[in-house]
N, C-alpha and C positions, 0 to 999 in steps of 0.2 A: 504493500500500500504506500509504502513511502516514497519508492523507486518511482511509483507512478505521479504521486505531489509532486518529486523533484522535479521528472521532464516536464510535469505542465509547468513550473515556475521557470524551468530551464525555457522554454519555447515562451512563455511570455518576456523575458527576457531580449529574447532573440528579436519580437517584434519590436520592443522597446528603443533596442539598440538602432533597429532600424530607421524608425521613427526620428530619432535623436539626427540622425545621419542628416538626414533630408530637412529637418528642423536646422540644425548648420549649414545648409547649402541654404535655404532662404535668408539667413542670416546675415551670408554672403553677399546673395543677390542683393537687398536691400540695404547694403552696406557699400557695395560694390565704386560708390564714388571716394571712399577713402583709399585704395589700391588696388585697379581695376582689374589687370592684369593677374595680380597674385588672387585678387577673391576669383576671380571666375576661375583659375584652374583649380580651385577650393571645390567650385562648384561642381566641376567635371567630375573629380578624382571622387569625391562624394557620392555623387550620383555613378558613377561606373563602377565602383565599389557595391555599392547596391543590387545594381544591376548582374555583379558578377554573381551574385547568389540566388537571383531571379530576377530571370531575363522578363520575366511578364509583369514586373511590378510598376503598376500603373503613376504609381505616385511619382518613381523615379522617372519615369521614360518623359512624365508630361513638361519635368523640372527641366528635361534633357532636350526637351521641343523649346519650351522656353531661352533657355539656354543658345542654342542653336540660331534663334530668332535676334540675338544680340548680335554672333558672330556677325551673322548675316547684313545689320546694320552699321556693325563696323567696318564693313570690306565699300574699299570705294570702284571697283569692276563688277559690270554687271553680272559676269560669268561668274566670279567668287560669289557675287551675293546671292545667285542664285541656289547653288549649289549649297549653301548654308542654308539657305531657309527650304530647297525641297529634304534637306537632311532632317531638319526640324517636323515636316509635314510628317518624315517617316517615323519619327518618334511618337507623334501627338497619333497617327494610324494604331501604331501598337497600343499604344496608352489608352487609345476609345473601345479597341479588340480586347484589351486585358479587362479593362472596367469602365462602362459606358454609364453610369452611374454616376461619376466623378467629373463634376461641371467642366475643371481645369482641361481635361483632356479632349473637350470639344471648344472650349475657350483658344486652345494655342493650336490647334488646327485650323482655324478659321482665321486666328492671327497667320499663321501661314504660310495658309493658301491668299491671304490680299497681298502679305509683302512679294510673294511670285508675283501674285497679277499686274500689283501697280510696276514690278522692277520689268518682268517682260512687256506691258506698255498698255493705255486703256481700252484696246479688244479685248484684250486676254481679261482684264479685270473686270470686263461689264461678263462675258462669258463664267469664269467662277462666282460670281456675286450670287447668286442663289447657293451657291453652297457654304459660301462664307455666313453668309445672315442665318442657315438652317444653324449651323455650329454655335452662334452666339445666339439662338434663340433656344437652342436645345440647353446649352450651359447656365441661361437664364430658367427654362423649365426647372430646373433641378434646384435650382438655386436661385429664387426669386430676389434676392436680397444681393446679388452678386455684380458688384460695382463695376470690374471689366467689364462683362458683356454687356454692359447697359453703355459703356462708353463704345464697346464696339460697334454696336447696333446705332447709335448716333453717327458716329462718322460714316455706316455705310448709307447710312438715311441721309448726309450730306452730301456724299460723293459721288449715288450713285445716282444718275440723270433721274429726272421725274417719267419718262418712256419705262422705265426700266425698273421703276419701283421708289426711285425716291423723292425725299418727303421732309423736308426742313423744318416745319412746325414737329415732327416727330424725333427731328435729332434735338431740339429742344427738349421737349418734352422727358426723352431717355435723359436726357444731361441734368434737367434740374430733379427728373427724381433720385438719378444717381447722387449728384449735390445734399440731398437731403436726408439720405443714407449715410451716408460716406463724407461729412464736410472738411474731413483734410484730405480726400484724394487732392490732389494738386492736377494733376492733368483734366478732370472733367471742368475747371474752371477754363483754363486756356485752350480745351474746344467748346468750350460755350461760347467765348470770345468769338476765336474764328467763326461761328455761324453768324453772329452778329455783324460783326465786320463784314464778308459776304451779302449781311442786310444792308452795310453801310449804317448800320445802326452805333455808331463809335463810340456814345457815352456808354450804353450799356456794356460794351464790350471795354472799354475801359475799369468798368466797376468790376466785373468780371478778372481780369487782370492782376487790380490789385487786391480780388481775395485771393488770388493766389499767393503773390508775395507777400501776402498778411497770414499764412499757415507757418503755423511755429510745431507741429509736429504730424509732419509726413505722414500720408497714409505707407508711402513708399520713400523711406530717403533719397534712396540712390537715385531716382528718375525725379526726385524734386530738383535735387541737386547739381545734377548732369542734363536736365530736359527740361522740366518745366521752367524752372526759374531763368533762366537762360530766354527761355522760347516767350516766357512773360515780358521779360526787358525789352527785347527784341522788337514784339508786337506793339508796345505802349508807344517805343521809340516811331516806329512805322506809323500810326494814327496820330501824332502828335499832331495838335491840332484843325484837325479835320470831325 
């Protein structure tokens, strides 16, 4: 009887340890603007560690689509960037086939498959665009409260032509109720902006702006700090007055 307590403590263990794993690679990620380089091969080594114990574990494969999706934005050729994010697509596949359950693994599918679309050029992204929005609408199913895919689903509601499905009153919509979920994500203020700005509507997109610069704790550091806040300066500077 004991032999049998111990392996169950031994295998909760086991998942524990796992867990921990990938709990350190978010760590990373969301850290990732204090030593990019070093967090993200944290990230890797973590997650392929994982991986190397089970290859079907969805939680790591999706961290690894993730992951992939940066690469892919750091390379400045199309051909690199390509090849990073269909690398990604191929993790975020296994991660939907291991556990389709797990919003994340239809969230970074559909992250993707748009940076394919938009990098090979706007046929190819009006072409994947229904698969994109099923992934962020499926990740949203599962997870109603799930502040990515509410920002994904906005920008494809901005980007993609009104022919073809989209719908600007809708990418607001997803933004402010993301907003009011979520009010430190930092990135759904700075595309709310942009939808406004598009309206030419520039005070509201200025207010917008500077709640961004007014979050004093990240939903997401690394991309406050490397993306958002950057891309807020940016924009304010751009409308200045207008």
């Amino acid at each position: 009887m004991k032999r049998v307590v111990l392996c169950g403590l031994l295998i909760v263990v086991a998942l524990w340890a796992l867990d921990a794993r990938l709990s350190k690679a978010d760590n990373y990620y969301q850290n990732r603007h204090k030593d990019y380089k070093g967090y993200t091969d944290q990230i890797y080594n973590l997650c392929k560690e994982v991986l190397s114990e089970n290859a079907n574990d969805a939680e790591a494969l999706w961290r690894m689509a993730r992951l992939y999706c940066l690469y892919g934005d750091d390379k400045t050729s199309k051909q690199d960037k390509l090849s990073r994010y269909e690398t990604a697509r191929g993790y975020a596949q296994k991660a939907k086939a291991a556990n389709a359950a797990v919003p994340e693994t239809h969230f970074w599918h559909g992250v993707a498959l748009g940076r394919i679309g938009q990098t090979k050029g706007v046929l190819n992204s009006l072409s994947m665009a229904p698969g994109i929005k099923a992934d962020f609408e499926k990740a949203l199913s599962l997870d109603p409260k799930f502040t990515p895919a509410m920002d994904g689903l906005a920008i494809w509601y901005l980007e993609v032509p009104g022919f073809a499905g989209g719908d600007i009153n809708k990418s607001v919509e997803y933004l402010k109720k993301g907003i009011a979920i979520e009010p430190s994500y930092s990135l759904l203020y700075v595309d709310l902006a942009k939808v406004y700005i598009k309206q030419k509507n520039y005070s509201a997109a200025r207010e917008q702006l500077k709640r961004c610069l007014a979050v004093t704790n990240p939903y997401n550091p690394a991309d406050f700090y490397l993306d958002d806040k950057p891309d807020a300066q940016k924009l304010l500077a751009e409308i200045e007055g207008k």
